[in-house]
mmCIF file as gemmi writes it, N, C-alpha and C atoms, coordinates in Angstrom:
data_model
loop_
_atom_site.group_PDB
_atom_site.id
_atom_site.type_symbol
_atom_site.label_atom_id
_atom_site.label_alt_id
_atom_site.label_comp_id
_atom_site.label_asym_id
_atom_site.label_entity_id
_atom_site.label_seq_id
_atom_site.pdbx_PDB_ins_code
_atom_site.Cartn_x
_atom_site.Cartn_y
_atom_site.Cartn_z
_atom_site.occupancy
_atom_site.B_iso_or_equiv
_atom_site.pdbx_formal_charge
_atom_site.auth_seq_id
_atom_site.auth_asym_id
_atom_site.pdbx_PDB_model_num
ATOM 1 N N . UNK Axp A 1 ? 19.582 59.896 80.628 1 0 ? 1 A 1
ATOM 2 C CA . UNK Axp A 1 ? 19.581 60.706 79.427 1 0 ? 1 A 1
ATOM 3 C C . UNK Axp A 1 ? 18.155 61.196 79.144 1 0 ? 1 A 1
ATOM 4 N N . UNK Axp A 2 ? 18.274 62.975 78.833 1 0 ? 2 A 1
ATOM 5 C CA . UNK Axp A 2 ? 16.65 62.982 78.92 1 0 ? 2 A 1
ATOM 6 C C . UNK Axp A 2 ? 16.516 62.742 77.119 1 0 ? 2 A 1
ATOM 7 N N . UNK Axp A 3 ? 15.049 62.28 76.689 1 0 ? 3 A 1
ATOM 8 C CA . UNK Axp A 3 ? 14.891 62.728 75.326 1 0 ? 3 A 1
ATOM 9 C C . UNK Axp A 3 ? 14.558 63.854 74.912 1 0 ? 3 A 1
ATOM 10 N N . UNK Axp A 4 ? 14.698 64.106 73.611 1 0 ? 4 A 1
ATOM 11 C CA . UNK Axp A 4 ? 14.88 64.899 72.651 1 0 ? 4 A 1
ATOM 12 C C . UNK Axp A 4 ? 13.347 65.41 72.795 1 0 ? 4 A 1
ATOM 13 N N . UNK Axp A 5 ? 12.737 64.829 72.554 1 0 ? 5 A 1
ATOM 14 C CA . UNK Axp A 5 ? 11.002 65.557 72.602 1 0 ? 5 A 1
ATOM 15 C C . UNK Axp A 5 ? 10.767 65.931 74.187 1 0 ? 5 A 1
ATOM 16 N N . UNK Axp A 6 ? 11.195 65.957 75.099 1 0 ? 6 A 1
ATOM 17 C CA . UNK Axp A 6 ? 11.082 65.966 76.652 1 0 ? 6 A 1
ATOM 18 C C . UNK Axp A 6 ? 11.362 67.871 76.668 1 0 ? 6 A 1
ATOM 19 N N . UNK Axp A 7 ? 12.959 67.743 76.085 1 0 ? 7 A 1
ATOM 20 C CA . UNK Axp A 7 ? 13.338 68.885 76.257 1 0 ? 7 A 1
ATOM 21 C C . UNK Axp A 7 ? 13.031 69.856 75.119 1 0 ? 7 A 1
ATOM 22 N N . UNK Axp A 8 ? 12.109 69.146 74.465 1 0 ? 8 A 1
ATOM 23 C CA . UNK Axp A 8 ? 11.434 70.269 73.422 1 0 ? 8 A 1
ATOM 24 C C . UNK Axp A 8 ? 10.203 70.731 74.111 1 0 ? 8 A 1
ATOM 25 N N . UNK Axp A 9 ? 9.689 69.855 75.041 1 0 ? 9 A 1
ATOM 26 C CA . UNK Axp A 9 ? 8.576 70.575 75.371 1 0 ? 9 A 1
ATOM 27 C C . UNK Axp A 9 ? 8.641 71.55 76.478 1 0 ? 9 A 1
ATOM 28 N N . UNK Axp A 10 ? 10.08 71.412 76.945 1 0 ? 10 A 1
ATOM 29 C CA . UNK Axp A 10 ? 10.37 72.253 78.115 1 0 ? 10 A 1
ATOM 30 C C . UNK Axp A 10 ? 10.654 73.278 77.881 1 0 ? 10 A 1
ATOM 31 N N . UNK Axp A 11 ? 10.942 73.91 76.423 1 0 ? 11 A 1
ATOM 32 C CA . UNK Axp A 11 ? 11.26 74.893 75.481 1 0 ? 11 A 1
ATOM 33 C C . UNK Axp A 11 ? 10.523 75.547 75.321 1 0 ? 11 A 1
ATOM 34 N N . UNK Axp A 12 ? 9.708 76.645 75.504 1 0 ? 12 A 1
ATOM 35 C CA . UNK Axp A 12 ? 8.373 77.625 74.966 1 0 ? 12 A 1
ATOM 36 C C . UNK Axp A 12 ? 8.819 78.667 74.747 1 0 ? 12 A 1
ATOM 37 N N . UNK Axp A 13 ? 8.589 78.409 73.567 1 0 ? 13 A 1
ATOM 38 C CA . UNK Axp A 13 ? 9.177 79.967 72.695 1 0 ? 13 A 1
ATOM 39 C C . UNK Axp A 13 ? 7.837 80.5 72.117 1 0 ? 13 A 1
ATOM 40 N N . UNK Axp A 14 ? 7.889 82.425 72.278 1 0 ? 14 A 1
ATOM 41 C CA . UNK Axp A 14 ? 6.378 82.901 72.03 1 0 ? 14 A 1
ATOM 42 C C . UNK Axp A 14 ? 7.221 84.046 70.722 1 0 ? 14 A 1
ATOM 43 N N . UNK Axp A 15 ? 6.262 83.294 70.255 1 0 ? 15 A 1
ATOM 44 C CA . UNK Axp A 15 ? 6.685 84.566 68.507 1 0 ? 15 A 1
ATOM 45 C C . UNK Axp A 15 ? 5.81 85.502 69.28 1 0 ? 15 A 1
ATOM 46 N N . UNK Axp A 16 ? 6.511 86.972 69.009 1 0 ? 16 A 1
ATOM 47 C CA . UNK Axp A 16 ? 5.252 88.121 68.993 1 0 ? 16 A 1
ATOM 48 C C . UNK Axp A 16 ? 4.247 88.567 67.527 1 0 ? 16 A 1
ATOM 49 N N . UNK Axp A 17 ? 3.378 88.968 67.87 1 0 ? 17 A 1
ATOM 50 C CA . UNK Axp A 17 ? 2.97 89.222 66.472 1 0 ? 17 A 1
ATOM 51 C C . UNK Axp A 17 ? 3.875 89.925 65.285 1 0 ? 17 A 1
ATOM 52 N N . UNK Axp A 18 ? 4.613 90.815 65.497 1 0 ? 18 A 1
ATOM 53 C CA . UNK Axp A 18 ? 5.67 91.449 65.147 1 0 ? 18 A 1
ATOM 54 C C . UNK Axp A 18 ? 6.163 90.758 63.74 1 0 ? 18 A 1
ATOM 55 N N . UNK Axp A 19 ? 6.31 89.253 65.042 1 0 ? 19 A 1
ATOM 56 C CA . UNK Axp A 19 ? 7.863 88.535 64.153 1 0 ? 19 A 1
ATOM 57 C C . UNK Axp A 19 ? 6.991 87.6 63.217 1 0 ? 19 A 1
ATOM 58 N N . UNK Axp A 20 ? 5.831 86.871 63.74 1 0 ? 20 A 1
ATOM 59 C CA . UNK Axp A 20 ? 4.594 86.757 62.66 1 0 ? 20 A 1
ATOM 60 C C . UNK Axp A 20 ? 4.255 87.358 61.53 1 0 ? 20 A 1
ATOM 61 N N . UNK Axp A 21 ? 4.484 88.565 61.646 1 0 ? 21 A 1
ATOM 62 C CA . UNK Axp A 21 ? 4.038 89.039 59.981 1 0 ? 21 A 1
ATOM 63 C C . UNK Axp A 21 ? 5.32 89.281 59.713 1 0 ? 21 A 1
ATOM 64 N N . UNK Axp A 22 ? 6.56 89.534 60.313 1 0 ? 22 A 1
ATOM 65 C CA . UNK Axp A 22 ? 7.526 89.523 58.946 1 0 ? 22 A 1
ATOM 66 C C . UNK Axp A 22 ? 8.164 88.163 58.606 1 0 ? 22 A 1
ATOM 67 N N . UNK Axp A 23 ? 7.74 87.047 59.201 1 0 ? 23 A 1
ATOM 68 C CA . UNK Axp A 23 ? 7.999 85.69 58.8 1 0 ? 23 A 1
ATOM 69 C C . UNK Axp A 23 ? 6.797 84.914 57.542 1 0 ? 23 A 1
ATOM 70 N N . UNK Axp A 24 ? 5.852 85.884 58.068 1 0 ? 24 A 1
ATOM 71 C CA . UNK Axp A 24 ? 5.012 85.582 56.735 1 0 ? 24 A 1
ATOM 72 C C . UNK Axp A 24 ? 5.243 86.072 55.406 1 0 ? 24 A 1
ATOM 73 N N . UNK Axp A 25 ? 5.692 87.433 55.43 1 0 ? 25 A 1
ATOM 74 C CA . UNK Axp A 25 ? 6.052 88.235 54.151 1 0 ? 25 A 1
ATOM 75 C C . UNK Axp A 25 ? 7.44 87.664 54.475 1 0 ? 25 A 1
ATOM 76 N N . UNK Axp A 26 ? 8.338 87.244 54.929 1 0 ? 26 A 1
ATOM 77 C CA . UNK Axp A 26 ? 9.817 86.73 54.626 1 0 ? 26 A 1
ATOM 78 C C . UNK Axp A 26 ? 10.648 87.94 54.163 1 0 ? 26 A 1
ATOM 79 N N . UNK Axp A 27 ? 10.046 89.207 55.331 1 0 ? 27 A 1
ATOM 80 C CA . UNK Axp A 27 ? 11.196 90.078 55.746 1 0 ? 27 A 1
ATOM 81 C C . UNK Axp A 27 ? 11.794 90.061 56.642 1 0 ? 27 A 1
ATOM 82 N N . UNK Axp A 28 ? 13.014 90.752 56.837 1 0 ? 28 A 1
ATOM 83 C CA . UNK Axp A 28 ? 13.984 90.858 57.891 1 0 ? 28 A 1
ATOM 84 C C . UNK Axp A 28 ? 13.644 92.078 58.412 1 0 ? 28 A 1
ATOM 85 N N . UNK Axp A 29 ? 14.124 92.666 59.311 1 0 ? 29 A 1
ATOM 86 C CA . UNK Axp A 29 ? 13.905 93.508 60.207 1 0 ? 29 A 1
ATOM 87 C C . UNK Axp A 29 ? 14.669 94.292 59.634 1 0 ? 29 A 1
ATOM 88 N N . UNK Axp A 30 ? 15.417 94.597 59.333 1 0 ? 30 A 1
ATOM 89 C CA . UNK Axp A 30 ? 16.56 95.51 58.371 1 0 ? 30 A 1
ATOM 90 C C . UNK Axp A 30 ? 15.369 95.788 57.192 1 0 ? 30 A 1
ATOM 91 N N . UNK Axp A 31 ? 14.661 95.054 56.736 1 0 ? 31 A 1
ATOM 92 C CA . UNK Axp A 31 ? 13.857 95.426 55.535 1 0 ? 31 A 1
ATOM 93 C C . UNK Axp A 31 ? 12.882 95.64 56.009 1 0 ? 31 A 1
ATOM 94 N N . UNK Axp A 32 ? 12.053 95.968 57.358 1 0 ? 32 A 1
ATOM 95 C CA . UNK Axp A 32 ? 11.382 96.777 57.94 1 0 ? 32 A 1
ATOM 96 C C . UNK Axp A 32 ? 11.617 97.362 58.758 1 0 ? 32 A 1
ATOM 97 N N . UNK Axp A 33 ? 12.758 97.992 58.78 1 0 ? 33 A 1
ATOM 98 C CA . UNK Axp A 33 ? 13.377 99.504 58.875 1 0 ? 33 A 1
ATOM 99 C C . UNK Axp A 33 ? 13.291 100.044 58.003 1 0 ? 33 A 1
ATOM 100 N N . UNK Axp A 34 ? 14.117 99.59 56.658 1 0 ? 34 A 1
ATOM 101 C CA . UNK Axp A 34 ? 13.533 100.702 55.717 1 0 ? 34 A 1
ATOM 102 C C . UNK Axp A 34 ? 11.737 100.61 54.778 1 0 ? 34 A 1
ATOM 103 N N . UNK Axp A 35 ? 11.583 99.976 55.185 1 0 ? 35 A 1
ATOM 104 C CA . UNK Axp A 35 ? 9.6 100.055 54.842 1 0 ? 35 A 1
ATOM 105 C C . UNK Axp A 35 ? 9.464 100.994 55.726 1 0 ? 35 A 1
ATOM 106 N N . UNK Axp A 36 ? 9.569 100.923 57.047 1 0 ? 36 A 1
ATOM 107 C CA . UNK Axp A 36 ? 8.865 102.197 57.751 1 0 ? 36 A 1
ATOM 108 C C . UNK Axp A 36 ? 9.132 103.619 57.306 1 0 ? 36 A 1
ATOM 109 N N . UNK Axp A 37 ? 10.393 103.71 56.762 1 0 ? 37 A 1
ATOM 110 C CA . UNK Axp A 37 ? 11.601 105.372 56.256 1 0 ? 37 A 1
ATOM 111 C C . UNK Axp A 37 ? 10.659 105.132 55.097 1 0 ? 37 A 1
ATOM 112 N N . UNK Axp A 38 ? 10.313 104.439 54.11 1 0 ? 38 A 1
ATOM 113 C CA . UNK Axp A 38 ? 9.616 104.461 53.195 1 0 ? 38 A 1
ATOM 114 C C . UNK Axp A 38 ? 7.844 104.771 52.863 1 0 ? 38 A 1
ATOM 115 N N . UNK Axp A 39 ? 7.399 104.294 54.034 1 0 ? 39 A 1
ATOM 116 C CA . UNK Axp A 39 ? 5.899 104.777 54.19 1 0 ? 39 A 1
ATOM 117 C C . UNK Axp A 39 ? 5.333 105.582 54.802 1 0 ? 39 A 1
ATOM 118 N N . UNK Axp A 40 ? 6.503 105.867 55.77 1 0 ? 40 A 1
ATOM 119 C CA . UNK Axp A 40 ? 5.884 106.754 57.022 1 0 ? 40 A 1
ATOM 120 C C . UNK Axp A 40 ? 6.67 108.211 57.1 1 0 ? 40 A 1
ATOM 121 N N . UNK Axp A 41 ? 7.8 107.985 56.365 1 0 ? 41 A 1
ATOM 122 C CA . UNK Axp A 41 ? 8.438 108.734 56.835 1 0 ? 41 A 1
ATOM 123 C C . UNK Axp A 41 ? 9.37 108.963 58.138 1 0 ? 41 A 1
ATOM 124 N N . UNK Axp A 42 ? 9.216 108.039 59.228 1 0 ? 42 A 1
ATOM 125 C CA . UNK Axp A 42 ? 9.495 108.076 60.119 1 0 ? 42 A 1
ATOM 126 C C . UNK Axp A 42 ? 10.551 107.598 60.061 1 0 ? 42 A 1
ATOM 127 N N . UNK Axp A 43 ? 11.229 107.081 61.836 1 0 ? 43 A 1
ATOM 128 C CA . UNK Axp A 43 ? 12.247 106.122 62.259 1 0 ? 43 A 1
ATOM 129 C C . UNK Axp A 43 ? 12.176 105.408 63.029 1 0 ? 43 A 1
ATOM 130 N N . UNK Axp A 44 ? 12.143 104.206 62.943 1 0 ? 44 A 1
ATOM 131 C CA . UNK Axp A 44 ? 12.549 103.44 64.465 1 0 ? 44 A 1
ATOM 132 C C . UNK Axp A 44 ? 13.791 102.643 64.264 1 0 ? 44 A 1
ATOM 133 N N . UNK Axp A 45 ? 14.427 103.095 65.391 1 0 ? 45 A 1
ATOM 134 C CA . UNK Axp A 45 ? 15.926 102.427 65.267 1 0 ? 45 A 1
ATOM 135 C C . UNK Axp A 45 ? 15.808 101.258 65.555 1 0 ? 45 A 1
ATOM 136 N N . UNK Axp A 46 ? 16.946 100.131 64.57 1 0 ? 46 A 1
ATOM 137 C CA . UNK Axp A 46 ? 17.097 99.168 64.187 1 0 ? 46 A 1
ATOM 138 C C . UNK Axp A 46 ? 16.85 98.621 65.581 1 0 ? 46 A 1
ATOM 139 N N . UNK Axp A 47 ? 17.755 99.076 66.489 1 0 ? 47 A 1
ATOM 140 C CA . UNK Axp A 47 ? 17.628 97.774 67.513 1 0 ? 47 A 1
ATOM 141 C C . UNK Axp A 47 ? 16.705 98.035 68.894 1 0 ? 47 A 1
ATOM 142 N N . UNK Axp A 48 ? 15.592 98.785 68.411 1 0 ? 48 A 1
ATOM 143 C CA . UNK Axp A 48 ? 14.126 98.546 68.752 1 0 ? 48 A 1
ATOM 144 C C . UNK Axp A 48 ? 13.134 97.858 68.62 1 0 ? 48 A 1
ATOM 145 N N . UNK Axp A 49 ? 13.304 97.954 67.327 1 0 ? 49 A 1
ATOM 146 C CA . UNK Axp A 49 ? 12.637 96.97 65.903 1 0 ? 49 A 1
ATOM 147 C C . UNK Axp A 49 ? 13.097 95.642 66.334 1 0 ? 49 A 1
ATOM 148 N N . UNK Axp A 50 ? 14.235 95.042 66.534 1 0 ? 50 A 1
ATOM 149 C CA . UNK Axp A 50 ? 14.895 93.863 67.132 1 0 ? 50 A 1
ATOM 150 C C . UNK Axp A 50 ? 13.778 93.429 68.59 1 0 ? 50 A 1
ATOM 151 N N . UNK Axp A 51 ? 13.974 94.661 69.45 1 0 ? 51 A 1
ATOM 152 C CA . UNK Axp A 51 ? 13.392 94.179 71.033 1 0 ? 51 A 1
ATOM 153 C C . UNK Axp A 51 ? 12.161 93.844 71.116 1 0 ? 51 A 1
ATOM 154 N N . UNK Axp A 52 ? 11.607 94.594 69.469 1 0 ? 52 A 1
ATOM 155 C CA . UNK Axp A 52 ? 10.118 94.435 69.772 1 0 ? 52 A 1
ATOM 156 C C . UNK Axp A 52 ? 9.456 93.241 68.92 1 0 ? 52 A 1
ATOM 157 N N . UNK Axp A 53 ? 10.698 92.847 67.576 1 0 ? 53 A 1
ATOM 158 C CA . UNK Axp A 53 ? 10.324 91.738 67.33 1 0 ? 53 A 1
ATOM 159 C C . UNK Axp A 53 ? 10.743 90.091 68.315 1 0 ? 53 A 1
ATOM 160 N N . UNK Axp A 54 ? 11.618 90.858 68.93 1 0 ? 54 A 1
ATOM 161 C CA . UNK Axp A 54 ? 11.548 89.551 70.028 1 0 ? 54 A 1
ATOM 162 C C . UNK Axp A 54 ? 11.17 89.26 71.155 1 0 ? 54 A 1
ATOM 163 N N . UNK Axp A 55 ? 10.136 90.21 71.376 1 0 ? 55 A 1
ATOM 164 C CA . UNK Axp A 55 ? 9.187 90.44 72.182 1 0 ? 55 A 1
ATOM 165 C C . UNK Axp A 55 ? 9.972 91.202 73.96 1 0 ? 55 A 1
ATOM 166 N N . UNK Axp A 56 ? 11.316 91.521 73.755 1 0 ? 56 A 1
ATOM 167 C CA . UNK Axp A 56 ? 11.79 91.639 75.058 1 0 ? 56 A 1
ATOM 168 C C . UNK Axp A 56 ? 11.386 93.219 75.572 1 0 ? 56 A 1
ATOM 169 N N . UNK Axp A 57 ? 10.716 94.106 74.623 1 0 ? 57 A 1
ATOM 170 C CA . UNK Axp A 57 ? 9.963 95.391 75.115 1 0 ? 57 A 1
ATOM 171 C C . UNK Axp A 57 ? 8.568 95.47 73.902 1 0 ? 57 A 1
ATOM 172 N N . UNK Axp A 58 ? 7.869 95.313 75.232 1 0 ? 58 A 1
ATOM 173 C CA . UNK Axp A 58 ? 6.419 94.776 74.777 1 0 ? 58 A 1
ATOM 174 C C . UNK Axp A 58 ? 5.356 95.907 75.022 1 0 ? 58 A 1
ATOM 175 N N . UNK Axp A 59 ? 5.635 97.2 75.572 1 0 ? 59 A 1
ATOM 176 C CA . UNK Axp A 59 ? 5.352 97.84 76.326 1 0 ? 59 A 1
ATOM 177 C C . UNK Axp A 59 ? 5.697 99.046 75.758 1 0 ? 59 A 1
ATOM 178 N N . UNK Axp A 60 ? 5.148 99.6 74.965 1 0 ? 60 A 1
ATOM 179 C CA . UNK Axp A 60 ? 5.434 100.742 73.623 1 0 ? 60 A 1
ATOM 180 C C . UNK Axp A 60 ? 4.434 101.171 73.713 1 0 ? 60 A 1
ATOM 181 N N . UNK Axp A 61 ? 4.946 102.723 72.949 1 0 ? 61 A 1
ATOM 182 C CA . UNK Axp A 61 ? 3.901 103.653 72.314 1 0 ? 61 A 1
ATOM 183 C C . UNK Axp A 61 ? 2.752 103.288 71.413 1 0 ? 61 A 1
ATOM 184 N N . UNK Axp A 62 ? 1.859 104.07 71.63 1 0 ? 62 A 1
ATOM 185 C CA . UNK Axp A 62 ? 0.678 103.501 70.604 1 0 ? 62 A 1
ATOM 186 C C . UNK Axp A 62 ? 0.67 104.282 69.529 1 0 ? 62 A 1
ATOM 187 N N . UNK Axp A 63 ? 1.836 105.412 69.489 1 0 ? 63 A 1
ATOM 188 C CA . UNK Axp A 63 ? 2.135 105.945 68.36 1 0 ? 63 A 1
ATOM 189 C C . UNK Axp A 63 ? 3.103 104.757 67.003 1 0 ? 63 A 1
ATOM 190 N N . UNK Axp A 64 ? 3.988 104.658 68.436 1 0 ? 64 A 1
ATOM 191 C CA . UNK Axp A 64 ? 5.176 103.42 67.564 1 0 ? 64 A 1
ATOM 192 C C . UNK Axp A 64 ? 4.126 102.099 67.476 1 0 ? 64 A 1
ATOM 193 N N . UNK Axp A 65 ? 3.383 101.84 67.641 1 0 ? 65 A 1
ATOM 194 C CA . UNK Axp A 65 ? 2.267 100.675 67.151 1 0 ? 65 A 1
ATOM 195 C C . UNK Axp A 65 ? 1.863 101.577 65.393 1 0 ? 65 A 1
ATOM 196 N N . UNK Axp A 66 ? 1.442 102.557 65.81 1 0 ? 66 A 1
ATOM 197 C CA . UNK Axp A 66 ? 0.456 103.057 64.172 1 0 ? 66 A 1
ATOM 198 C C . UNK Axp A 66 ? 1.564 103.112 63.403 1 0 ? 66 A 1
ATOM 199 N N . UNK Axp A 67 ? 2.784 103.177 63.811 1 0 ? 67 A 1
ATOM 200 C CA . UNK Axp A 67 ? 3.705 103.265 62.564 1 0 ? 67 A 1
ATOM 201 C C . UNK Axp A 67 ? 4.343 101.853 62.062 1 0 ? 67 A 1
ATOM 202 N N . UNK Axp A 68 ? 4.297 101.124 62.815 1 0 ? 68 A 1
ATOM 203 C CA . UNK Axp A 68 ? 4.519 99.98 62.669 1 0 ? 68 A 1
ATOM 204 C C . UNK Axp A 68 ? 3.217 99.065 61.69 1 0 ? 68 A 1
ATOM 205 N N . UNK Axp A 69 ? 1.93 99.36 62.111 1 0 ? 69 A 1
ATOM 206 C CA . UNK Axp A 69 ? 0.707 98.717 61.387 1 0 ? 69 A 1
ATOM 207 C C . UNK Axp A 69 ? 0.816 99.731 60.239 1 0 ? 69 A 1
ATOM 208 N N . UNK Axp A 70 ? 1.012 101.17 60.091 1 0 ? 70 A 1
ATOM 209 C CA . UNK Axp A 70 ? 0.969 101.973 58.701 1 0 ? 70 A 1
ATOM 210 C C . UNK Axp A 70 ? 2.104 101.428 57.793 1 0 ? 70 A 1
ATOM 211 N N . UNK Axp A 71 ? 3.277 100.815 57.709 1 0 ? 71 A 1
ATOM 212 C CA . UNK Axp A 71 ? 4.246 100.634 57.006 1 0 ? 71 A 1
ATOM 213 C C . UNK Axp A 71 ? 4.235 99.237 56.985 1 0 ? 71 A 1
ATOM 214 N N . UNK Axp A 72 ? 3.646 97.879 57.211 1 0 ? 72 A 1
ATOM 215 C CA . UNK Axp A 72 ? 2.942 97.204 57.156 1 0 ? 72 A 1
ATOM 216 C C . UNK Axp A 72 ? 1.993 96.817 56.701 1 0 ? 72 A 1
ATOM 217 N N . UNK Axp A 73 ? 0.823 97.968 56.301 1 0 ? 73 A 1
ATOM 218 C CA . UNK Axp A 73 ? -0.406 98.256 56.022 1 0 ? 73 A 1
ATOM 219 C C . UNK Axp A 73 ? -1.346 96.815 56.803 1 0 ? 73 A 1
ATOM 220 N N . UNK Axp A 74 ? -1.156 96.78 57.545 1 0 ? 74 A 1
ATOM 221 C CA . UNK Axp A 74 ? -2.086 96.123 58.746 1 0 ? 74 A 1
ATOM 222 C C . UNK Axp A 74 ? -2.535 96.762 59.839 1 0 ? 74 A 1
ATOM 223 N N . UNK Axp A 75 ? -4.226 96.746 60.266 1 0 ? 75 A 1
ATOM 224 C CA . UNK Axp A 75 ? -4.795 97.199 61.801 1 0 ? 75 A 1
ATOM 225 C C . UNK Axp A 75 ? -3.53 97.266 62.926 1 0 ? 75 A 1
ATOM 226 N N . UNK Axp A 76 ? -3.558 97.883 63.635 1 0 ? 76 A 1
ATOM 227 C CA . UNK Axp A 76 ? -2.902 98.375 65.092 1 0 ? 76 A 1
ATOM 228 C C . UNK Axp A 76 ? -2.857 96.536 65.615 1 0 ? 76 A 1
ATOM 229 N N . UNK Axp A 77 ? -4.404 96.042 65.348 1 0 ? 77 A 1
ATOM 230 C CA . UNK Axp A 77 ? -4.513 95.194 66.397 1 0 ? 77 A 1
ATOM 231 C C . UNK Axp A 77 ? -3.475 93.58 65.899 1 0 ? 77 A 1
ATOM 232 N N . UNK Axp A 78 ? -2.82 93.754 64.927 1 0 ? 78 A 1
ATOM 233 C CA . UNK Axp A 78 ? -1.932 92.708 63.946 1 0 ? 78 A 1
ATOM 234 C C . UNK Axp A 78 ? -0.969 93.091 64.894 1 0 ? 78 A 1
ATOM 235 N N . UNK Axp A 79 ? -0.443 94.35 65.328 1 0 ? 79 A 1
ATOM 236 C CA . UNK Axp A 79 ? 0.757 94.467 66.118 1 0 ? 79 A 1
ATOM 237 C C . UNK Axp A 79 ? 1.12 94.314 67.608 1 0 ? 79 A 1
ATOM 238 N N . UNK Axp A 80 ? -0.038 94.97 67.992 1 0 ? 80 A 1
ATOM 239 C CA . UNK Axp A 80 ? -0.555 94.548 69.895 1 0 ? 80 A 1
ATOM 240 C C . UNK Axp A 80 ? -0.239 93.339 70.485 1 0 ? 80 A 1
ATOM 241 N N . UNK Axp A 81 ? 0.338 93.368 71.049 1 0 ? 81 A 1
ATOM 242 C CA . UNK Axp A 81 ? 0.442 91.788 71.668 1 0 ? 81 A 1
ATOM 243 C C . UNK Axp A 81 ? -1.603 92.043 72.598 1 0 ? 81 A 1
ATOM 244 N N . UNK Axp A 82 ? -1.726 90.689 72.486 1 0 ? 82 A 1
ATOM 245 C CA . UNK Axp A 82 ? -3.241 90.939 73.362 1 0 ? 82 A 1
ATOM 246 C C . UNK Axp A 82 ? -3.118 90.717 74.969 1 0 ? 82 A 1
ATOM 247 N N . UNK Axp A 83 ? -1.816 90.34 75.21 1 0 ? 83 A 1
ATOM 248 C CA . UNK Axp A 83 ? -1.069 90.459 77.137 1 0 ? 83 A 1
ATOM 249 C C . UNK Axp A 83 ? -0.05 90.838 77.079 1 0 ? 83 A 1
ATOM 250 N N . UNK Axp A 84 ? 0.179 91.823 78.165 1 0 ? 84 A 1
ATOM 251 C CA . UNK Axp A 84 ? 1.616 91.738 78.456 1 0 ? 84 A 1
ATOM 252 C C . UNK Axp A 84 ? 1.606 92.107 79.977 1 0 ? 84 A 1
């Protein structure tokens, strides 16, 4: 039987910055969809916003970065992952 802390450490889960600041402000992604329609004017569809808060497309525009840090009101560099 393995233990419980064994297979926690075998577990590595990487928050992106993304999901970092809306776990800090204790928004949902649905409520930054509409922050972005609200500050920017813009759009990013919901289930972008999803890929990129779960880091599975990491590899974006540096336009869709400024809109993401402008409706946020945080630097570019809050959103960047610093590897990918």
């Amino acid at each position: 039987m393995v233990k419980e802390h064994t297979i926690a450490k075998k577990i590595k889960m990487e928050i992106t910055k993304l999901a970092k600041l809306l776990i800090l402000r204790g928004m949902t992604q649905q409520e930054l969809y509409n922050l972005i329609k609200e500050r920017t004017g813009k759009e990013i569809q919901l289930y972008r916003i999803s890929t990129m808060v779960n880091g599975k497309l990491k590899d974006y525009k540096v336009s869709t970065a400024r809109i993401l840090a402008q409706a946020l009101q945080v630097p570019t560099d809050a959103i960047i992952e610093d590897e990918f």
